[in-house]
MDAnalysis code that builds the backbone (N, CA, C; Angstrom):
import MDAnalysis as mda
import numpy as np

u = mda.Universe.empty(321, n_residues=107, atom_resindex=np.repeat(np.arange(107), 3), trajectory=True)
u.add_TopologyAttr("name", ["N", "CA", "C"] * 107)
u.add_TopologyAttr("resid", np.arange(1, 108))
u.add_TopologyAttr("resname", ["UNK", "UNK", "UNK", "UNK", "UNK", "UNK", "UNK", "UNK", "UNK", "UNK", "UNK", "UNK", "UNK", "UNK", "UNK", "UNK", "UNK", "UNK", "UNK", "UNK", "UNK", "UNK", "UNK", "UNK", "UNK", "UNK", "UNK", "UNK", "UNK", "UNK", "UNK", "UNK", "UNK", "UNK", "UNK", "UNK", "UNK", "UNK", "UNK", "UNK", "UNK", "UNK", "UNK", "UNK", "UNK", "UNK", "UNK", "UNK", "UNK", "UNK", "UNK", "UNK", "UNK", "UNK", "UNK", "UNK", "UNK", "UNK", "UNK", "UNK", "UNK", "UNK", "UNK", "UNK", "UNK", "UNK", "UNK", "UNK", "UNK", "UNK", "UNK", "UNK", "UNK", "UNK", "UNK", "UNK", "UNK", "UNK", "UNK", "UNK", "UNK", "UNK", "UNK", "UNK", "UNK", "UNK", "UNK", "UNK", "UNK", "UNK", "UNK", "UNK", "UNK", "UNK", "UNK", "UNK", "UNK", "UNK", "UNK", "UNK", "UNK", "UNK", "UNK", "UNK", "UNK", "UNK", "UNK"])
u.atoms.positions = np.array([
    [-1.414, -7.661, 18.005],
    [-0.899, -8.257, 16.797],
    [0.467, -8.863, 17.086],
    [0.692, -9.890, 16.311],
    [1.870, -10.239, 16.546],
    [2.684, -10.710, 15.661],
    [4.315, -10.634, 15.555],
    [4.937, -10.780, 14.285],
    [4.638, -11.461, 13.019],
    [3.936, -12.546, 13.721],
    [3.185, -13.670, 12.230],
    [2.261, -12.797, 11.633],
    [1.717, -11.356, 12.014],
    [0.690, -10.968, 11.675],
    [0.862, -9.967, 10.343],
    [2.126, -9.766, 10.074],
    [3.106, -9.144, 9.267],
    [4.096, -9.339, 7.770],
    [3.429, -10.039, 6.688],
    [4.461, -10.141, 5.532],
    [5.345, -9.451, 4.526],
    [6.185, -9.920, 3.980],
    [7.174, -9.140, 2.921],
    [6.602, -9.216, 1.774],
    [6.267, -7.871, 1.521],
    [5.465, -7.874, -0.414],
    [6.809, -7.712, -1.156],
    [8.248, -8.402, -1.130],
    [9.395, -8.286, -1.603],
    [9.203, -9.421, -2.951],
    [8.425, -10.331, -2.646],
    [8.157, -11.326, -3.611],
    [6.870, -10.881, -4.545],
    [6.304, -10.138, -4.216],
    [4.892, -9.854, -4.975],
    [5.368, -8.516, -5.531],
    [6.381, -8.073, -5.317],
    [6.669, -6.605, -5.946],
    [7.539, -7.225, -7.180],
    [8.182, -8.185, -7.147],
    [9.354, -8.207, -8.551],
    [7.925, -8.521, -10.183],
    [6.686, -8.812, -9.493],
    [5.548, -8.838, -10.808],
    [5.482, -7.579, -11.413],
    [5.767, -6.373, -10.327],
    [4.640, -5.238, -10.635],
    [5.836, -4.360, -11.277],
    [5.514, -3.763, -12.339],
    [6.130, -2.519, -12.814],
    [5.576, -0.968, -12.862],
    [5.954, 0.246, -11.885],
    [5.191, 1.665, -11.718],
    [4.916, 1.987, -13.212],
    [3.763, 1.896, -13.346],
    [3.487, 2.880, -14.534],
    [3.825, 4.452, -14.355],
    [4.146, 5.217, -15.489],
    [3.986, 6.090, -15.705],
    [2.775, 6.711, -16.829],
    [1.740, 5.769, -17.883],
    [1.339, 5.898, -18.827],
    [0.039, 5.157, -18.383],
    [-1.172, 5.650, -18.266],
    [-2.354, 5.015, -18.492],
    [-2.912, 3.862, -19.801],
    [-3.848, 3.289, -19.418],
    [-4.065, 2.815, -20.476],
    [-4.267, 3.244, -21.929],
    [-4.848, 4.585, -21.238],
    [-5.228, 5.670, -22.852],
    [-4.292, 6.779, -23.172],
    [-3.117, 6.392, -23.284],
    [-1.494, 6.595, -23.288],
    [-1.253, 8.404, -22.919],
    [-2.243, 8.440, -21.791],
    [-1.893, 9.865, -20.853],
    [-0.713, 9.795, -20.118],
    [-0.416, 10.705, -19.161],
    [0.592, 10.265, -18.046],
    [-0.673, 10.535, -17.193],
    [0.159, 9.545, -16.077],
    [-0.676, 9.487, -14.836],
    [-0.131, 10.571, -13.798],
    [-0.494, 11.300, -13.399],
    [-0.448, 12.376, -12.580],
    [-0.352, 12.060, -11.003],
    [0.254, 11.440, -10.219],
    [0.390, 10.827, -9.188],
    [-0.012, 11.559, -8.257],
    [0.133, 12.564, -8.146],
    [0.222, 13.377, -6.802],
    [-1.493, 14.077, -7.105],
    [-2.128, 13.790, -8.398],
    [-3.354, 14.576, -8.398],
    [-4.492, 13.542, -8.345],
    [-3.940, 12.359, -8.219],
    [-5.140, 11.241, -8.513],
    [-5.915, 11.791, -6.693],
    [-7.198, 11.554, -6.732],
    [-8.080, 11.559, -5.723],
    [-8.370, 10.194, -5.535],
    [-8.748, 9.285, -6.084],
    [-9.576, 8.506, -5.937],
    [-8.901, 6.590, -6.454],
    [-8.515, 5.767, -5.487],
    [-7.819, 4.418, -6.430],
    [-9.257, 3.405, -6.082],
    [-8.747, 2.641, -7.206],
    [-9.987, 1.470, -7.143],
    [-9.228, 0.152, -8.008],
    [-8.887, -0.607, -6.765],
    [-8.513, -1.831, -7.427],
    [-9.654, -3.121, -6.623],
    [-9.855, -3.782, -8.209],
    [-10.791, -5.137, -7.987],
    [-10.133, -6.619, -8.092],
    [-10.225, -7.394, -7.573],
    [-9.578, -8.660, -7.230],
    [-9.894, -9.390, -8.756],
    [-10.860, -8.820, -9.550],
    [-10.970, -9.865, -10.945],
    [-9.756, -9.062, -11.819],
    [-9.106, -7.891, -11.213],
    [-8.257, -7.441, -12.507],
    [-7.250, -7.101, -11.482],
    [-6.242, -8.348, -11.113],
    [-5.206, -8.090, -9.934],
    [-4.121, -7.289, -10.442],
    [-3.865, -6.721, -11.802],
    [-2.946, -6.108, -12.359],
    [-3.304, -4.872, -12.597],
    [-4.680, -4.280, -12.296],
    [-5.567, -3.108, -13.365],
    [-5.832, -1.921, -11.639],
    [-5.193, -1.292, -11.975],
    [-5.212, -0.101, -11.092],
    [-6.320, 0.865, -11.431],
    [-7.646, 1.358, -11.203],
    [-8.368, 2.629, -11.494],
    [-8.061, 3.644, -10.734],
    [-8.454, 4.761, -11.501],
    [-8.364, 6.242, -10.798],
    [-8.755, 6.723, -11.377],
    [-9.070, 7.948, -10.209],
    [-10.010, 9.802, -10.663],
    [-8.794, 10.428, -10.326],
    [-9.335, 11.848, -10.922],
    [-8.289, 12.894, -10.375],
    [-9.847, 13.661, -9.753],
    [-11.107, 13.149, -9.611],
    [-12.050, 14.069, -8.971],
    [-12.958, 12.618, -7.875],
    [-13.679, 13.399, -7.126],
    [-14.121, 12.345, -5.772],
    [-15.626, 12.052, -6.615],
    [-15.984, 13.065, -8.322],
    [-17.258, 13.000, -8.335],
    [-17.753, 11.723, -8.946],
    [-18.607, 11.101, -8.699],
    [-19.109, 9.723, -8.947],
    [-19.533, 9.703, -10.445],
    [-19.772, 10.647, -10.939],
    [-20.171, 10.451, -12.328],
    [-19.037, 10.610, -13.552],
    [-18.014, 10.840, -13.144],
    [-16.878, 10.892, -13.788],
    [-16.392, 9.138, -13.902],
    [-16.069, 9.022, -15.556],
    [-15.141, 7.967, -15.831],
    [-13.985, 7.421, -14.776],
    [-13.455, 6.335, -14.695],
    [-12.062, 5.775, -14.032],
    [-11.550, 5.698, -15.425],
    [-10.173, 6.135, -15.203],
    [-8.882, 5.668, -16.029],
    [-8.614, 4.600, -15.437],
    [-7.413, 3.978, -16.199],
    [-6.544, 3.008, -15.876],
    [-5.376, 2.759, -16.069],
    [-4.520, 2.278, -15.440],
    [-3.556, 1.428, -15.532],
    [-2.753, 0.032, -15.257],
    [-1.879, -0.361, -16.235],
    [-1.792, -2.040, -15.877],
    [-0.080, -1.835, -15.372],
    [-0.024, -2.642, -13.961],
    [1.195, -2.820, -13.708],
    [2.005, -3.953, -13.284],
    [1.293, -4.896, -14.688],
    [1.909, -6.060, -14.120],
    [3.208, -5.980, -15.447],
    [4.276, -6.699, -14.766],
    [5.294, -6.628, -15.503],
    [5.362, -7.614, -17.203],
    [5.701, -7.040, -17.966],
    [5.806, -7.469, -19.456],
    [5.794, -9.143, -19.390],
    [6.801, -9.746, -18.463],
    [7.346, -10.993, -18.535],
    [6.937, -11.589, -16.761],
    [5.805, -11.494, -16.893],
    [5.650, -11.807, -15.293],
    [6.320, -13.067, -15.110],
    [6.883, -13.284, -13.551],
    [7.969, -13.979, -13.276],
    [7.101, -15.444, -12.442],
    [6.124, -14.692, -11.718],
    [5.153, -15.919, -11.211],
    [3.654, -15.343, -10.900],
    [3.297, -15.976, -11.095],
    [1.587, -15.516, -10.402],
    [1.112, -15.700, -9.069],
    [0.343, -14.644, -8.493],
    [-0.164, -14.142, -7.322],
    [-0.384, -14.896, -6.556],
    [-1.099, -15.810, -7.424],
    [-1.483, -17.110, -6.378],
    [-0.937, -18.470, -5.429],
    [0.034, -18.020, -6.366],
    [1.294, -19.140, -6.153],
    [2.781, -18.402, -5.242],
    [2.726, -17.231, -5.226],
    [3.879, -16.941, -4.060],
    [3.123, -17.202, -2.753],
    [4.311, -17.507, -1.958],
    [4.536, -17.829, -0.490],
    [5.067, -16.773, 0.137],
    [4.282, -15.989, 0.994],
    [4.772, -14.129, 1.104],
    [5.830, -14.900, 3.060],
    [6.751, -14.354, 2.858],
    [7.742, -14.403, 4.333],
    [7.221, -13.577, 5.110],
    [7.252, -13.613, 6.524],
    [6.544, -12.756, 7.669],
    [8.137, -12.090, 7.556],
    [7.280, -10.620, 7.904],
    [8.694, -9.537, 7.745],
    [9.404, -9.207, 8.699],
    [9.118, -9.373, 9.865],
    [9.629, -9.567, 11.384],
    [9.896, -11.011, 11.953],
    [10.853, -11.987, 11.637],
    [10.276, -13.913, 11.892],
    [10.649, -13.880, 13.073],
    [11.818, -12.679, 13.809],
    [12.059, -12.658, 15.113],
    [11.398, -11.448, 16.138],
    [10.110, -11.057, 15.314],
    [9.454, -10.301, 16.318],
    [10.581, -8.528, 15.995],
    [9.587, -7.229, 16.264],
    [10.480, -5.986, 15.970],
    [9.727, -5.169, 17.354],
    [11.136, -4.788, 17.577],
    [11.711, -4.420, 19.030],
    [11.456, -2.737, 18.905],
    [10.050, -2.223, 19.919],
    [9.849, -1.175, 20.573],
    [10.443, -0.159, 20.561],
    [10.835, 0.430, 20.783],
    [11.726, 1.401, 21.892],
    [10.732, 1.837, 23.271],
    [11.537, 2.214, 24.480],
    [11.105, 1.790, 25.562],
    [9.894, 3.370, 25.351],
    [10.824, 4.472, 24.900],
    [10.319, 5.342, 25.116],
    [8.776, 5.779, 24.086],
    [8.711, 4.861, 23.477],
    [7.612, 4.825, 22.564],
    [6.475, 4.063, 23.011],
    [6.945, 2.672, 23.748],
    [6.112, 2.050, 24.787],
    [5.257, 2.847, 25.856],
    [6.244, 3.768, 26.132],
    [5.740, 4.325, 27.825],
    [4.934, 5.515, 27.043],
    [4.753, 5.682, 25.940],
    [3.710, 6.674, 25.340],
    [4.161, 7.821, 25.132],
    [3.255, 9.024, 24.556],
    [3.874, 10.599, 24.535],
    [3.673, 11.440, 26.001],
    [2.943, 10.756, 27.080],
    [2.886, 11.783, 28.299],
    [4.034, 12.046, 29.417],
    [5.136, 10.506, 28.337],
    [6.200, 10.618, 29.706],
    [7.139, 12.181, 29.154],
    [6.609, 12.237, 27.805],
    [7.881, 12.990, 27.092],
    [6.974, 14.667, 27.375],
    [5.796, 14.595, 27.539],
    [4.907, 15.805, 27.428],
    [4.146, 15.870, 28.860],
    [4.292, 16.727, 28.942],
    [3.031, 16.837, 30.535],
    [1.492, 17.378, 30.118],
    [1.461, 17.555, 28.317],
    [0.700, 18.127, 28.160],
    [-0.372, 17.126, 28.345],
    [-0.339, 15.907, 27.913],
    [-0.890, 14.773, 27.758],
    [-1.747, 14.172, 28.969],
    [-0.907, 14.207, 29.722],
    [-1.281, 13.270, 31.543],
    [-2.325, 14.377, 31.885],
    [-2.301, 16.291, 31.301],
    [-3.079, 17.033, 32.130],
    [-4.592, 16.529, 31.000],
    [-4.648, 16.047, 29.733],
    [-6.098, 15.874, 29.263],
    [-6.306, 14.445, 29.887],
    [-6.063, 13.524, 30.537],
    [-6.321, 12.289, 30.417],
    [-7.394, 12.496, 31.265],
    [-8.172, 11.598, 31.598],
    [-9.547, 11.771, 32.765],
    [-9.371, 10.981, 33.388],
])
């Protein structure tokens, strides 16, 4: 991959506002949701379970902002690296230079 391969959602984030309130004026429980489901016909409409079981309802929520500023289609997203983001050497050369545990599973 390479730096072009990389954009800033800095422009697509000033649309979105975190809900705290579902559509069916619950709170949304963040840390208990199991399950997200977002569809490209409802680019603002977030679904969720708090269970993995298929026969259970999706809630919802909308997080597009009150006064949206521009639409989706029309931002120009910036590559987030334009000069490429720099390694470290020791992350390059992998975890076996730092571990011997590593080099003894390799085959």
């Amino acid at each position: 991959m390479s730096s072009g391969d990389f954009y800033s959602t800095a422009k697509m984030e000033q649309n979105l506002k975190n809900r705290k309130i579902s559509a069916t004026k619950s709170k949304v429980e963040w840390l208990k949701i199991q399950w997200l489901l977002h569809q490209k016909s409802t680019p603002f409409c977030i679904h969720y379970k708090y269970s993995n079981n298929e026969d259970l309802l999706f809630d919802s929520f909308n997080i597009e902002k009150r006064r949206s500023v521009q639409a989706f289609e029309n931002i120009e997203l910036n590559t987030l690296y334009p000069k490429g983001h720099n390694i470290d050497n020791k992350k390059k050369e992998g975890p076996s230079r730092v571990n011997s545990f590593h080099t003894s599973c390799s085959s």
